[in-house]
C-alpha positions in Angstrom: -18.8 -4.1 -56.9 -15.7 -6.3 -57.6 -14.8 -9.3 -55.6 -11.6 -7.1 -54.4 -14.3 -4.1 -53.6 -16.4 -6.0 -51.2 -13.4 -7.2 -49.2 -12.1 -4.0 -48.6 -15.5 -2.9 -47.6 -15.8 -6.0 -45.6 -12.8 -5.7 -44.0 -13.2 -1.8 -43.0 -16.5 -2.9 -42.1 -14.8 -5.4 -39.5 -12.3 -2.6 -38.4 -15.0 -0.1 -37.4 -17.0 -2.9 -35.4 -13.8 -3.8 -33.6 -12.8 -0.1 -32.7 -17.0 0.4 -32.1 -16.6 -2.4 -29.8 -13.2 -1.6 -27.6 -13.8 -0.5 -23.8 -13.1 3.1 -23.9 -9.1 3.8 -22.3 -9.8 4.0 -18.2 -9.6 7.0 -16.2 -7.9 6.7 -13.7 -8.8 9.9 -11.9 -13.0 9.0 -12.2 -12.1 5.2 -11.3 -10.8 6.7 -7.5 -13.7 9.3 -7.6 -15.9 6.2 -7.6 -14.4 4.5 -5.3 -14.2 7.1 -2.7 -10.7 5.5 -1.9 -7.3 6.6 -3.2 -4.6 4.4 -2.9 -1.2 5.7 -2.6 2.3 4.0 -1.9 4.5 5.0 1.0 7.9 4.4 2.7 7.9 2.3 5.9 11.5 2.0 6.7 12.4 5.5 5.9 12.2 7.6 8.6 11.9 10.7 8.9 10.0 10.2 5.3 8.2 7.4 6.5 8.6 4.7 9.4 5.8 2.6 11.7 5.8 4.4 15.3 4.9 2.9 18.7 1.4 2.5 17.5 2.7 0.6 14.6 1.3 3.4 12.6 2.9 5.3 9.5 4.3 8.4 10.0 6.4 10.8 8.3 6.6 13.2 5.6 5.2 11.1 3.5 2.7 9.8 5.0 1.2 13.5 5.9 1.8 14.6 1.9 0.0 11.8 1.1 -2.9 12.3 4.0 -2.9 16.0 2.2 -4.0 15.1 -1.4 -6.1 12.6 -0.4 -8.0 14.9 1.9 -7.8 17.7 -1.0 -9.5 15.5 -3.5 -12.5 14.5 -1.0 -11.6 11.3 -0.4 -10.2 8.4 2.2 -6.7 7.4 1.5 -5.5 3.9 1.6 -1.4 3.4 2.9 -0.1 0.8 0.7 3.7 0.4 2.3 6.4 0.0 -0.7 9.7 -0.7 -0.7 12.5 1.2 -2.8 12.8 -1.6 -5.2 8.9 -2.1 -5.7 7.5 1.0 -5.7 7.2 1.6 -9.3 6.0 -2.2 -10.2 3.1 -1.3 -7.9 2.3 1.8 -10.0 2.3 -0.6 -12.9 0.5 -3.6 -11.5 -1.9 -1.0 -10.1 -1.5 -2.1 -6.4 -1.0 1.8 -6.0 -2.8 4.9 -7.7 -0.2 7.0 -6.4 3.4 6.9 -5.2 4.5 9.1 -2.6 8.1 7.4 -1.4 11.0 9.7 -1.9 10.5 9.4 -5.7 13.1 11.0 -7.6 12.8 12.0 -11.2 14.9 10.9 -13.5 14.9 10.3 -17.8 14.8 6.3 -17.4 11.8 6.5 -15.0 10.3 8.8 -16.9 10.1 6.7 -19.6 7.6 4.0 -17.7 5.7 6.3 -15.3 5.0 10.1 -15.3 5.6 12.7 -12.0 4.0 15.6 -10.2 5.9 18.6 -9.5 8.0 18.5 -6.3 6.6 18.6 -3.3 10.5 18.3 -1.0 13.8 18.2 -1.2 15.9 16.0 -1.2 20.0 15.6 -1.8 22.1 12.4 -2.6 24.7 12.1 -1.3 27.6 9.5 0.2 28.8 9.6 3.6 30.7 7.7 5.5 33.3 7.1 8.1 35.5 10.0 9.0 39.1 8.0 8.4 37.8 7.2 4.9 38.9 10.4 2.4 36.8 10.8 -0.4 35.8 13.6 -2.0 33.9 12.5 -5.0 33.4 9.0 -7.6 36.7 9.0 -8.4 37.9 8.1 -4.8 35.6 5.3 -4.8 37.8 3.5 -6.3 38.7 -0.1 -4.1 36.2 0.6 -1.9 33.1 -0.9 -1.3 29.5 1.6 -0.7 26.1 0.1 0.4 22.9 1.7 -1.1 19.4 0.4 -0.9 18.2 -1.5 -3.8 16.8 0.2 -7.1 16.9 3.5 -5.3 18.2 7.0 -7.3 21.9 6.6 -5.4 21.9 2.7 -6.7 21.0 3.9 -10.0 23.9 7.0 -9.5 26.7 5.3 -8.3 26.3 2.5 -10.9 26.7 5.2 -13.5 29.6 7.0 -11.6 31.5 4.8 -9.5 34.6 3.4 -11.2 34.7 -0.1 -12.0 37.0 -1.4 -9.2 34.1 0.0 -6.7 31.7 -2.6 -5.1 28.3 -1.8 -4.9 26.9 -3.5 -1.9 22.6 -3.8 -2.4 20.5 -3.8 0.3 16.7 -4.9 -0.2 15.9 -1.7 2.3 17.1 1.2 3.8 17.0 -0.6 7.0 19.3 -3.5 5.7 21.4 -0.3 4.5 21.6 1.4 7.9 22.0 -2.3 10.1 25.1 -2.5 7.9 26.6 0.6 8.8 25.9 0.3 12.0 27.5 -3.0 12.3 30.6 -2.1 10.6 30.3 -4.0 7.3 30.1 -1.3 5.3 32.0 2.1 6.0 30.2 4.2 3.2 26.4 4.7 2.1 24.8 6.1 -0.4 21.6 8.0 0.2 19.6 10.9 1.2 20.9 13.7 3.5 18.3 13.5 6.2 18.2 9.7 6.2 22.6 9.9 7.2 21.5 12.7 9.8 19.4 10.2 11.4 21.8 7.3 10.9 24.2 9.6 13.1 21.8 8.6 16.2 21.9 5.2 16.0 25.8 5.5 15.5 26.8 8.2 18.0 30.6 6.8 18.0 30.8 6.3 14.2 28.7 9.0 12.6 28.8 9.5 8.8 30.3 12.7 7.3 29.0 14.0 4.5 31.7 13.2 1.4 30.2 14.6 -1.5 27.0 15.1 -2.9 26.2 13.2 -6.0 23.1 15.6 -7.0 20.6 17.6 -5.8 17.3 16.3 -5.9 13.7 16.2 -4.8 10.7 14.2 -4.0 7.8 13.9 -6.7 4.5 11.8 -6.3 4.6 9.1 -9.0 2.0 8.0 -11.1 1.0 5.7 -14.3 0.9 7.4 -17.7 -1.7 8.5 -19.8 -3.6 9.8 -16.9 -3.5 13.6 -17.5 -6.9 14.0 -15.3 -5.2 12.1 -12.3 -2.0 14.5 -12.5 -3.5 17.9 -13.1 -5.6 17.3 -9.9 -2.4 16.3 -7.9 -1.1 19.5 -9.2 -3.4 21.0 -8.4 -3.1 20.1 -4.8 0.3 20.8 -4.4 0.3 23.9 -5.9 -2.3 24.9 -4.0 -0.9 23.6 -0.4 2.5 25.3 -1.8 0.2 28.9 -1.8 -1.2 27.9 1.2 2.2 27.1 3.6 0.7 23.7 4.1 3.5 22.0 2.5 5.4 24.3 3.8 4.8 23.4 7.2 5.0 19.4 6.8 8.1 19.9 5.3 9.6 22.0 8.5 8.2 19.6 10.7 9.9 16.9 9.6 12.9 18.1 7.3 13.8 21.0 10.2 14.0 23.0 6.9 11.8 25.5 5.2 10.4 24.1 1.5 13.2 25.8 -0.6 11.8 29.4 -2.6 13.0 27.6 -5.8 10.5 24.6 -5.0 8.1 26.4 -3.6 7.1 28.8 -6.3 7.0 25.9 -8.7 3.5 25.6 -10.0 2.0 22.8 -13.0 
């Protein structure tokens, strides 16, 4: 064998140890089976979604979607409360196994973290005072429209709002909402049922619906790469969909039935 010979074979010889060697890729789906605990992210501050009560306990859609699949799978669930602008870093810095927090899909999200199918609806759209016409982007033009921070109507109205439009950030939904209600900002961005319940804590200035920047709807969020993790979620959801469970959640706190469309989507 040449010199040349033995250091290819040395150094394939090197390569196989190496790979021989490397931890297997985790699973996250037998990781959680271990435990006995799943953790999963949820809104605090985004009622009727998720908000604390007068328990200081979490309650909401989310919270009882993310109750569901936990009690599906067998095991105890874990409330992590996430913010709109953290959610996803929590997926990533695995503080969270799951993300159940108004999570809409999109092609830039989807390009860090994968999604379930839906499990609600959910509409963006901007509202605001009555005296202020506008009808779509174009008539944000001049005027100023608070959203919550690193949410799907921040990432929206960025894309569509023309240039002479401030976008006015919030770091919560809460933030958001104090602002309307205070009169320092006369238009929000954000979901339908979150400006329905804006209307009762401002009965003499309550937001009209403008326009609708896109239908939408809520999917569970998780890391990528773990096809176990996701087909059991499916699984779940699909299941509860057959069922009326999710049905039923979604009616109690939506005041709407799970739409057919949604409904007879299975993965």
């Amino acid at each position: 064998m040449t010199c040349k010979h033995r250091l290819l074979a040395l150094s394939i010889a090197l390569g196989l140890g190496i790979l021989a060697n490397a931890p297997a890729q985790a699973d996250a789906l037998a990781d959680i089976q271990k435990a006995g605990v799943v953790r999963i992210g949820v809104p605090q501050d985004f009622a009727p979604f998720g908000s604390v009560n007068t328990d200081l306990q979490l309650q909401g859609l989310d919270i009882d979607v993310a109750k569901l699949i936990a009690q599906k799978m067998g095991l105890k669930v874990q409330l992590v409360p996430v913010a709109s602008a953290n959610r996803i870093a929590y997926l990533q810095t695995h503080k969270a196994d799951l993300v159940i927090s108004t999570l809409g899909k999109n092609a830039e999200r989807e390009k860090v973290i994968d999604f379930s199918q839906p499990y609600a609806p959910y509409n963006n759209s901007v509202f605001g005072v009555a005296s202020v016409a506008v009808s779509g982007p174009a008539d944000l033009a001049g005027k100023t429209v608070g959203v919550a921070r690193g949410t799907f109507q921040d990432l929206q109205l960025t894309d569509t709002a023309p240039k002479s439009a401030t976008i006015k950030r919030y770091e919560d939904n809460n933030a958001m909402i104090s602002a309307y209600v205070s009169g320092q900002v006369q238009l929000v961005g954000t979901g339908d049922f979150v400006a329905y319940a804006l209307a009762e804590k401002a009965p003499n200035n309550k937001p009209v619906l403008k326009y609708i920047i896109q239908e939408s709807a809520c999917n569970v969020g998780l890391n990528k790469g773990e096809a176990a993790l996701l087909g059991k979620v499916n699984e779940v959801l699909s299941a509860a969909k057959k069922s009326g469970e999710l049905n039923a959640i979604v009616q109690k706190w939506l005041n709407v039935p799970l739409p057919a469309k949604m409904a007879s989507t299975f993965q």
